[in-house]
N, C-alpha and C positions, 0 to 999 in steps of 0.2 A: 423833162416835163414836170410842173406842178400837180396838185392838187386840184383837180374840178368838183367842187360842189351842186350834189345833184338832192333837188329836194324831193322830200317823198311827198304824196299825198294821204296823209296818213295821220292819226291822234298823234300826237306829244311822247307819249311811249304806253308799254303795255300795262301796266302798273294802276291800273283804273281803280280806284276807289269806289266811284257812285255814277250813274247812267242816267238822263229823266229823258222824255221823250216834252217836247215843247209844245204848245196848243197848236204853233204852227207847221209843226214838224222835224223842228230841227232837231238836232241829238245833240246833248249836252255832256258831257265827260267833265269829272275831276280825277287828277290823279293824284298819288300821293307824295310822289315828289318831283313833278314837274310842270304843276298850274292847269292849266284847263282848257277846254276848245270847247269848238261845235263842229256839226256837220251840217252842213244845205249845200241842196242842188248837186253830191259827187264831190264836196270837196270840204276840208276840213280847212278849222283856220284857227289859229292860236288867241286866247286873251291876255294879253303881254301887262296886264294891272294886275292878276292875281298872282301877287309875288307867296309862292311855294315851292318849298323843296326839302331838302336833308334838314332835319329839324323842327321844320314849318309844314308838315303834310298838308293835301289837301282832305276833307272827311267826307263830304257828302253834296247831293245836290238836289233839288225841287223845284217842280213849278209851282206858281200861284196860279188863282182863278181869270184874275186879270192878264195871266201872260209872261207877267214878270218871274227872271230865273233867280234863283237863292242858291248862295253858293255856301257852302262852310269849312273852316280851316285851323288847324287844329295850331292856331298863332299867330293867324293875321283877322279873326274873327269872322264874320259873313260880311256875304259881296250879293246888291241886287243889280240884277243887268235887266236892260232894258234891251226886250228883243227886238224890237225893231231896229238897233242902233249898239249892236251889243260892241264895235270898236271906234265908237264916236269917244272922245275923251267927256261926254257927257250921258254916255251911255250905260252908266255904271254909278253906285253909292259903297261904299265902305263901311262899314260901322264894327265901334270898336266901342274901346271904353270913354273915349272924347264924345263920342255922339249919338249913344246908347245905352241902356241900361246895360248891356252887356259887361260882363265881369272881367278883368285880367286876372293872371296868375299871380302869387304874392310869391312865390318860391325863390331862392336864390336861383338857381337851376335857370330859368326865366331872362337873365338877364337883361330885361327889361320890364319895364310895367304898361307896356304897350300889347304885351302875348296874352292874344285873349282865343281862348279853346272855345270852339266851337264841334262836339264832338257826331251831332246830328243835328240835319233843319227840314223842316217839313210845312207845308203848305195846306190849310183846308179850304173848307169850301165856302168859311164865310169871308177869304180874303186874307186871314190872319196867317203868319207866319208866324212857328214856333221853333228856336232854339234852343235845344240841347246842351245844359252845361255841365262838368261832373262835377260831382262834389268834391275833388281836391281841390279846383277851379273857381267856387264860390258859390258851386251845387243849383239844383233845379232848373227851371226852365225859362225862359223868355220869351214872351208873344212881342209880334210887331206888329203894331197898328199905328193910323196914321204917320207913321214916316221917320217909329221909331221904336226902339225894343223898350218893355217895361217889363221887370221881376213880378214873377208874382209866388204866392204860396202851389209846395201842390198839390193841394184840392180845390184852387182860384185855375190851376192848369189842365183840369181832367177834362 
């Protein structure tokens, strides 16, 4: 006999990073080195965009006022999912250093200049999303509004 594969119903693995709870209920999981899920209705399902793992952690997760989920990763930048549709190939935004003020890493270590650390992301109540970035990173913090992160100072972020 072979090998049968029997799937669990289960997170991605135990290694959880960050948890948010969704306006609509769903549970949201990042982990650190195996991308991220939800849970609705009993059953969990994988989001097969947010490439993370060894290397690439995932750090944290948030809702917004609107609904929408905010994901952050410590090399693939933040990820907004749209929860109604959160495995539609349109159901999801990226942002990085091509379409964000969001900062990359200048390190050799980096090997690219696409590894952009996002080390926490948080959501308030006027709508804005704010990224976390360290300062070996290119320091301070990022708000997103309108449909895209801008730098600011921080006393423009308190």
């Amino acid at each position: 006999g072979g090998w049968i594969d029997l799937p669990f119903n289960s997170p991605l693995d135990n290694a959880t990073a960050d948890i948010a709870v969704g306006l609509d209920g769903k549970v949201w999981c990042i982990h650190r080195n195996s991308g991220a899920d939800f849970l609705v209705n009993g059953q969990w399902h994988a989001l097969p965009y947010i490439q993370i793992g060894t290397g690439n952690p995932g750090t944290s997760v948030a809702v917004a006022a609107n609904g929408d989920v905010w994901i952050g990763s410590f090399g693939s930048g933040a990820f907004r999912i749209n929860p109604r549709v959160p495995l539609a190939d349109t159901g999801w935004t990226q942002f990085g250093p091509d379409n964000s003020s969001l900062m990359f890493c200048f390190e050799v270590a980096c090997r690219t200049s696409k590894y952009t650390v996002v080390r926490d992301i948080a959501a308030d109540r006027a709508g804005r999303t704010i990224a976390n970035i360290p300062a070996a990173f290119g320091g301070g913090r990022s708000h997103r509004t309108a449909g895209r992160f801008r730098r600011g100072t921080r006393a423009q972020n308190r």
